[in-house]
C-alpha positions in Angstrom: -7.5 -11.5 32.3 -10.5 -12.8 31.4 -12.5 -9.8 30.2 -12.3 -6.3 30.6 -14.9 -3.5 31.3 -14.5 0.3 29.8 -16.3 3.7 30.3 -16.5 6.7 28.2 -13.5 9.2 28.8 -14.8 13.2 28.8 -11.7 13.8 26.7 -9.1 11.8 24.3 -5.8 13.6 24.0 -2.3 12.3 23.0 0.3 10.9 20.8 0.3 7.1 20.1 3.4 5.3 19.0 1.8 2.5 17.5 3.6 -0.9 17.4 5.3 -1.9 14.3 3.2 -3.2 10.6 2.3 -6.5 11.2 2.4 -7.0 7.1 5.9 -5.4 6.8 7.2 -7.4 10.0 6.4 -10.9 8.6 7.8 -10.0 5.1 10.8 -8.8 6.8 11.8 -12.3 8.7 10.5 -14.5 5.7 12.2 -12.4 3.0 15.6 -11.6 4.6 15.4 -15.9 5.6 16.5 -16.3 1.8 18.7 -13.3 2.0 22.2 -14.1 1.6 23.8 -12.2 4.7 22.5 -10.7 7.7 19.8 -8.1 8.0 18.9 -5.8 11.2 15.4 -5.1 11.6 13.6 -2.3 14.2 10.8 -1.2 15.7 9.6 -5.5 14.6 5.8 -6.1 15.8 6.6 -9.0 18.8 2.5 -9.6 18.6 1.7 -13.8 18.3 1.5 -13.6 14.6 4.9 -12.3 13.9 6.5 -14.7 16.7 4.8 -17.4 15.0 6.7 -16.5 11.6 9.8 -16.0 13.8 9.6 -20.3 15.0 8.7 -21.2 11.8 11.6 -19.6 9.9 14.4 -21.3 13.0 12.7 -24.1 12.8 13.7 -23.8 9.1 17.2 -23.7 9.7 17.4 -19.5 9.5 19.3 -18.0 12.8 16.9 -15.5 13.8 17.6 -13.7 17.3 15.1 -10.7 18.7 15.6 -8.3 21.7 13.0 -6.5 22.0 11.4 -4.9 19.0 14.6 -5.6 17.3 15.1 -8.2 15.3 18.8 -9.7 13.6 18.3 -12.1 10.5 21.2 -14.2 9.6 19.8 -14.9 6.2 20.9 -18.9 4.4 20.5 -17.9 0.9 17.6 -18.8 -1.9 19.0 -21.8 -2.9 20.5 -25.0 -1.2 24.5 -25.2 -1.9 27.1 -27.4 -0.9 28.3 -25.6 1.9 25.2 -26.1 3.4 23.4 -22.8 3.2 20.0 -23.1 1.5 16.8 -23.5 4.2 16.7 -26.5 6.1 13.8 -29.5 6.3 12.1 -28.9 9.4 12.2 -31.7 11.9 8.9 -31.3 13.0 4.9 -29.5 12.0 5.5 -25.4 11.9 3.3 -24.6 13.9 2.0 -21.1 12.3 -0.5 -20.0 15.4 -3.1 -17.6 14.8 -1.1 -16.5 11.8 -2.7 -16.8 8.1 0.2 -14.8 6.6 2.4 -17.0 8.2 0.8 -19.7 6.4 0.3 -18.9 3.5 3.8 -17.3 2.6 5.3 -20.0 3.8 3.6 -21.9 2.2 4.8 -20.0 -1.8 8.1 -20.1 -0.1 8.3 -24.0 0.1 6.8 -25.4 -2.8 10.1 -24.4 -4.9 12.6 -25.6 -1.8 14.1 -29.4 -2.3 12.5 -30.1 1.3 9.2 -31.6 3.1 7.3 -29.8 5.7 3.9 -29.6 7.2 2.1 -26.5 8.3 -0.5 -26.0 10.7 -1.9 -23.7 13.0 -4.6 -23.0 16.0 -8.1 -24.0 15.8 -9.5 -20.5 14.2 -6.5 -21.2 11.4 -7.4 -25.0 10.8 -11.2 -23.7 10.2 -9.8 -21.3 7.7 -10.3 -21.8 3.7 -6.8 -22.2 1.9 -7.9 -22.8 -1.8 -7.2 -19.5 -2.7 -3.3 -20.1 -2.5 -2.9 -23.9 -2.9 -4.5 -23.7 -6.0 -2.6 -20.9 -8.1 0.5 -22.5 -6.7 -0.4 -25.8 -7.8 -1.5 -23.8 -11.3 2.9 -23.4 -11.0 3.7 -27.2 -10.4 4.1 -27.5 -6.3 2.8 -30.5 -4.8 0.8 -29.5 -1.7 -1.6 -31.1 -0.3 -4.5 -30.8 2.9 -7.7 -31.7 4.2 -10.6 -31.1 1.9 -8.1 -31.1 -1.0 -6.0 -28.5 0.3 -8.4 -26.1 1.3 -8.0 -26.6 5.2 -4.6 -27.2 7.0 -2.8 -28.9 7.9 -1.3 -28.5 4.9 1.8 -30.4 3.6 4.3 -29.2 0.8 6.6 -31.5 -0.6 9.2 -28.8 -2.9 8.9 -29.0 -6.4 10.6 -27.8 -9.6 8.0 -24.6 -10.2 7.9 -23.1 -13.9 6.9 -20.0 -14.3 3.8 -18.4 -16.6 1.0 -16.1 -16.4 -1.4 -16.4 -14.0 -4.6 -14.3 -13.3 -5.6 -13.2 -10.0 -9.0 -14.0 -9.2 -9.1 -12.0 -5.8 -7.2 -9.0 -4.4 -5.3 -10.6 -2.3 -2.0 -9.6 -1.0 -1.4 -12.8 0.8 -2.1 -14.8 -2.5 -0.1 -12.6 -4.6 2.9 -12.9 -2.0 2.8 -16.5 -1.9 3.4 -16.6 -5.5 5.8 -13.9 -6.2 7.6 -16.3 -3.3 7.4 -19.3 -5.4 8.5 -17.9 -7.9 11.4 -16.8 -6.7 12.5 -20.4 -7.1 10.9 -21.5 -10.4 12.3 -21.8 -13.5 10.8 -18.8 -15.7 9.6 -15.6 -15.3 5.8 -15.2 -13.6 3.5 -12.8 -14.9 0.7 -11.9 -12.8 -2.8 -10.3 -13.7 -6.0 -10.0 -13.0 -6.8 -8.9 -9.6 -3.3 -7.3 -8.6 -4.0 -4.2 -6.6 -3.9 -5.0 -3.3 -1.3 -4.5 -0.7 2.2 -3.9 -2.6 4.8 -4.6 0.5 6.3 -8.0 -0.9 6.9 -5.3 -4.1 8.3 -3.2 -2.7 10.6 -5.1 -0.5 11.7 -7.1 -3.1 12.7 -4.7 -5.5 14.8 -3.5 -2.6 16.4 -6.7 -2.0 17.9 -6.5 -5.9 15.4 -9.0 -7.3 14.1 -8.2 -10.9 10.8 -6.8 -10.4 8.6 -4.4 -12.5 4.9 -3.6 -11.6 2.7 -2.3 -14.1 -0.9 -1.6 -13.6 -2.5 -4.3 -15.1 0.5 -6.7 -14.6 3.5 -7.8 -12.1 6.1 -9.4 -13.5 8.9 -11.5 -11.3 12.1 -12.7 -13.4 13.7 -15.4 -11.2 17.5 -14.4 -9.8 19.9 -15.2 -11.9 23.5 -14.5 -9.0 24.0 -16.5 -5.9 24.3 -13.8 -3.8 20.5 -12.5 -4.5 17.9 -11.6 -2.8 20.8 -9.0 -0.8 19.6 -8.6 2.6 17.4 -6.0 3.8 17.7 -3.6 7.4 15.2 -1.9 8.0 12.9 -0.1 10.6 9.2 -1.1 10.3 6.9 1.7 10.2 3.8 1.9 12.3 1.0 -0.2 11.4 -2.0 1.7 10.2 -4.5 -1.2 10.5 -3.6 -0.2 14.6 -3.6 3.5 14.3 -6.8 2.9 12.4 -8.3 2.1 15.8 -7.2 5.8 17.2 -8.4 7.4 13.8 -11.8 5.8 14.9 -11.8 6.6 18.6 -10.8 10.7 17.7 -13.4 11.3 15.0 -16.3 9.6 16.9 -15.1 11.2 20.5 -17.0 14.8 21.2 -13.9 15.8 22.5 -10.5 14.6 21.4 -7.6 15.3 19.8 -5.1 12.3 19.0 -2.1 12.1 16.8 -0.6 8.4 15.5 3.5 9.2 14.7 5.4 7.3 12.3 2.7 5.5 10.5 2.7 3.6 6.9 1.6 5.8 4.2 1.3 3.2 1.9 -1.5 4.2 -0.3 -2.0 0.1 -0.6 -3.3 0.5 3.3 -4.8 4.1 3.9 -7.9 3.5 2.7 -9.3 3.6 6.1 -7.9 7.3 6.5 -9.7 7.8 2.7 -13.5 6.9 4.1 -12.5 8.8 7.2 -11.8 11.5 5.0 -15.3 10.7 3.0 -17.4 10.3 6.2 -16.4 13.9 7.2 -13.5 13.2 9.6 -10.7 15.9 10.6 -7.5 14.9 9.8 -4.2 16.6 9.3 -1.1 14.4 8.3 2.3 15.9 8.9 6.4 15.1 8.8 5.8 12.8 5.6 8.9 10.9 4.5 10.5 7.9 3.3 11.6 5.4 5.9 13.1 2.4 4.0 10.6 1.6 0.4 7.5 2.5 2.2 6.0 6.4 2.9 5.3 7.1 6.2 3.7 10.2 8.6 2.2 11.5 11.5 -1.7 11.5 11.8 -3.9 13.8 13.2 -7.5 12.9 14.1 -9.6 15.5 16.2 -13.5 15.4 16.8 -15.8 15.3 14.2 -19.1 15.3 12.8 -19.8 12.2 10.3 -21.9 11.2 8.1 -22.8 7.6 6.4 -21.2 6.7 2.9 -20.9 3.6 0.4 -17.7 1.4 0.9 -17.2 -0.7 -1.6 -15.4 -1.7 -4.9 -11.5 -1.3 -5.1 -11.2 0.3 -1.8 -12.1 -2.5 -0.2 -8.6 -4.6 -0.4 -7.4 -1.5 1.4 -8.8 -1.7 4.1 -10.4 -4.8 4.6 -8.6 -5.6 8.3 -10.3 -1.9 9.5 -13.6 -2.4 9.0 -15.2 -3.4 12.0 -13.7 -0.6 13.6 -15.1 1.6 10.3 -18.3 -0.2 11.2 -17.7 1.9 14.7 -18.1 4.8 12.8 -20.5 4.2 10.4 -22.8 3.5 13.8 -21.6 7.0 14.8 -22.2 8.9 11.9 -25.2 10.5 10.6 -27.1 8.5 8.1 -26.8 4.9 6.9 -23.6 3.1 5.5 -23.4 0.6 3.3 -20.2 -1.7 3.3 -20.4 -3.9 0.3 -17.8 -6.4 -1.9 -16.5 -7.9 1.1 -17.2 -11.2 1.3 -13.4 -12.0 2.4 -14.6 -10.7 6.1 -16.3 -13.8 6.1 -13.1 -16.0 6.3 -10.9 -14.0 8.9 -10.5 -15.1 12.5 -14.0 -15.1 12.6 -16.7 -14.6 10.0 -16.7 -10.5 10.8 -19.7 -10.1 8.8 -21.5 -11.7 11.5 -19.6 -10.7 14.2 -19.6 -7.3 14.0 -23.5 -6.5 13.3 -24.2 -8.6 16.1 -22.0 -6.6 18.5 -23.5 -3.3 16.7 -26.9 -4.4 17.6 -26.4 -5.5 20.8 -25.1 -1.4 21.3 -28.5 -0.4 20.1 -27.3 -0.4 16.6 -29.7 -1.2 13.3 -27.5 -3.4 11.3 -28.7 -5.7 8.1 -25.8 -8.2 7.2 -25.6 -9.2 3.7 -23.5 -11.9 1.9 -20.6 -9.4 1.1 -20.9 -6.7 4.3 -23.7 -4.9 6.0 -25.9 -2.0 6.1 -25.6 0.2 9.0 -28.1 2.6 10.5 -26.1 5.5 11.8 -27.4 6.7 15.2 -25.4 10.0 15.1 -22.9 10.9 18.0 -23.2 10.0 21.6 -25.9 7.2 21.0 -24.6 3.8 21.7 -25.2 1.7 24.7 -22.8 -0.4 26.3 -22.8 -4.0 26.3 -21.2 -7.4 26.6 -19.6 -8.4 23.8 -17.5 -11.7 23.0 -14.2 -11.4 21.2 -14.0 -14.7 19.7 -10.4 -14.7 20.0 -10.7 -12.0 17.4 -8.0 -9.6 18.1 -9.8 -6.5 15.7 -13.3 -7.4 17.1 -12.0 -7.3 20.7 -10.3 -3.4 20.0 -13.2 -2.6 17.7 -15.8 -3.3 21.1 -13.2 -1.2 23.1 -13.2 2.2 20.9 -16.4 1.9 20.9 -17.0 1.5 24.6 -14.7 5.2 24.7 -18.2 6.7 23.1 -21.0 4.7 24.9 -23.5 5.2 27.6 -22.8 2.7 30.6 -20.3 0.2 30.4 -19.1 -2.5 27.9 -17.4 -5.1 28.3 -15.0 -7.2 26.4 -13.7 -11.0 27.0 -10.6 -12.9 26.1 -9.1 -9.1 26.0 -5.4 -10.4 25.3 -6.3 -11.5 22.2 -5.3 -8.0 20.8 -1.8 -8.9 21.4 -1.9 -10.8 18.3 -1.4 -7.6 16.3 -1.1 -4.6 19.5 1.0 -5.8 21.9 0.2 -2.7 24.6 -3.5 -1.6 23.3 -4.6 -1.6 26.8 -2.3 0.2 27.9 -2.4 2.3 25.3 -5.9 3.0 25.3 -6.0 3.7 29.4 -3.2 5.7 29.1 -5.0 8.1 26.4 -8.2 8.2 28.7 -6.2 9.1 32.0 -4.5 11.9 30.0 -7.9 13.3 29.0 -9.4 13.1 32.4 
């Protein structure tokens, strides 16, 4: 399918199962790899990112067999023995896809192994910077190396003996952070990290649920290495809901003049509801019910119904929070009343495309007033129903491609998007989803 082209439902009404936290899904294969024993994982994301950890991980050696959204880990252990276990050198490049988290774990996870591998990825990943992990984890002794010094892949990690430290975050970065908590899971002190720490805490928590010794504090995390063979223990677990997909839903109800939409079983993580928080800010309607605790993370079901925004700053610490929503908050910011003004995200610049870019040129060519700047945009809101439809592009960007599409649910005349089944990268089902919602309303 080469593009697809959308029209304004009268009504949204529903309850959306959304597909399984990309973030948590990843973790889960990569950390339960090193487990020692078996680990049963549901309701596993099968979008392109998370198959791509999947290959990567068998390709290391790591028996890794998925039915479905379910997902069985035969885990070899965190260190090589000589039985065998241990992770094995891969025989050829991992291929990591679309997949930065792919990458970049992996990439923590290596550089304490006694092994050689090279890791690429697709064209959008090879254009992607990399300094940003290759350098702390060179700070702890690995020996990787890449085009442009290591900051574009491929990127090759020959294992080293890591030691362990302090090191200061310089960006909020959860990636980052996991890729060295990772590392030093093989090193030979304890790592103390600072600086720049609070961004999203999965590998934390998932960790400290696996038995490693793990303490977070607000201005530090510290990581002791495991001292017993048998840790990390494995992990089962069932993923919750992604909210960077629900986020989409949240969107589409609170700009909609008529719609009433509820996302079950979502991640409460307060590392990744930021989104709901400038809904919240901008005026939206929300009621969150059923909250409990499924596995280490909080999780609930979300209730978004019409509503009447307004513009607001986003900016500051909020931003690591919800830095993989905002085009689709930029959605709403062009439906609200007032301007908005996103600003301290300069990381949108090196996603899948540079979103800064991307998304006030999709704005304006729905009649939207949009002023990019080098760390986000300003937005003229046009108030609710004012934007046209158009053609837009999707880059290959699975966000910008579902952030054109709830914004085509509000628009007069119809919009367009190509190379739709790029949203299967992180929604398997969005189409579906999102016709299914409109039918229902009709």
């Amino acid at each position: 399918m080469n593009s697809i082209t959308l029209t304004a439902p009268p009504r949204l009404r529903g309850i959306v199962h959304v597909p399984g936290d990309k973030s948590i899904s990843h973790r889960a294969i990569i950390f339960n790899a090193v487990a020692t024993g078996s680990a049963h994982i549901t309701n596993f994301l099968p979008g392109a990112d998370c198959l791509s950890t999947i290959a990567c991980v068998q390709a290391l050696g790591v028996e890794v067999r998925r039915e479905g959204t379910e997902v069985f880990v035969n885990g070899v252990g965190l260190r090589p023995d000589a039985d065998g276990a241990g992770l094995r050198e891969p025989a050829d490049v991992l291929d990591c896809g679309n997949s930065g988290t792919t990458l970049r774990l992996l990439a923590g996870l290596l550089a304490g192994q006694p092994l050689f591998a090279v890791l690429t990825g697709d064209a959008s990943l090879r254009s992607r910077p990399q300094r940003r992990i290759v350098a702390p984890l060179r700070a702890l002794g690995a020996k990787l190396d890449g085009r442009d010094d290591g900051d574009r892949v491929p990127l090759s990690v020959r294992g080293a003996t890591l030691k362990g430290g302090a090191y200061e975050l310089p960006v909020a970065s959860a990636q980052v952070k996991s890729a060295l908590l990772l590392a030093a899971l093989s090193g030979e002190g304890s790592l103390f990290l600072t600086g720049k720490i609070a961004s999203r805490d999965h590998s934390e928590r998932m960790l400290q649920a696996m038995g490693l010794d793990l303490h977070v504090r607000p201005d530090q995390i510290t990581l002791h290495p495991p001292d017993h063979p048998m840790l990390p223990y494995p992990l089962s677990l069932r993923v919750p809901g992604d909210p960077s997909s629900a986020a989409f839903w949240w969107v589409a109800a609170a700009i909609h003049p008529d719609a009433d939409l509820t996302t079950a079983g979502v991640c409460l993580n307060p590392s990744r509801t930021g989104a709901l928080d400038v809904l919240r800010a901008m005026g939206a309607e929300i009621e969150i019910k059923n909250e409990r605790i499924e596995g280490s993370e909080p999780v609930g079901d979300v209730t978004v119904r019409s509503s009447q925004l307004h513009g607001i700053t986003i900016g500051g610490a909020i931003i690591p929070r919800l830095i993989d929503e905002i085009p689709v908050l930029a959605v709403a910011a062009a439906c609200a009343s007032g301007d908005t003004l996103v600003r301290d995200a300069q990381e949108l610049r090196a996603k899948e495309t540079d979103r800064i870019a991307t998304v006030a040129a999709g704005l304006a060519a729905m009649g939207v007033t949009v002023e990019p700047t080098a760390d986000g945009m300003g937005i003229v809101g046009l108030g609710r129903p004012a934007l046209r439809g158009a053609a837009h592009p999707s880059y290959g960007d699975h966000r910008l491609a579902m952030a054109w599409a709830i914004a085509g649910l509000v628009a007069t005349g119809a919009t367009t998007i190509g190379d739709p089944g790029c949203a299967d990268v992180s929604y398997p089902g969005f189409w579906e989803a999102l016709h299914g919602l409109a039918r229902s309303g009709a």
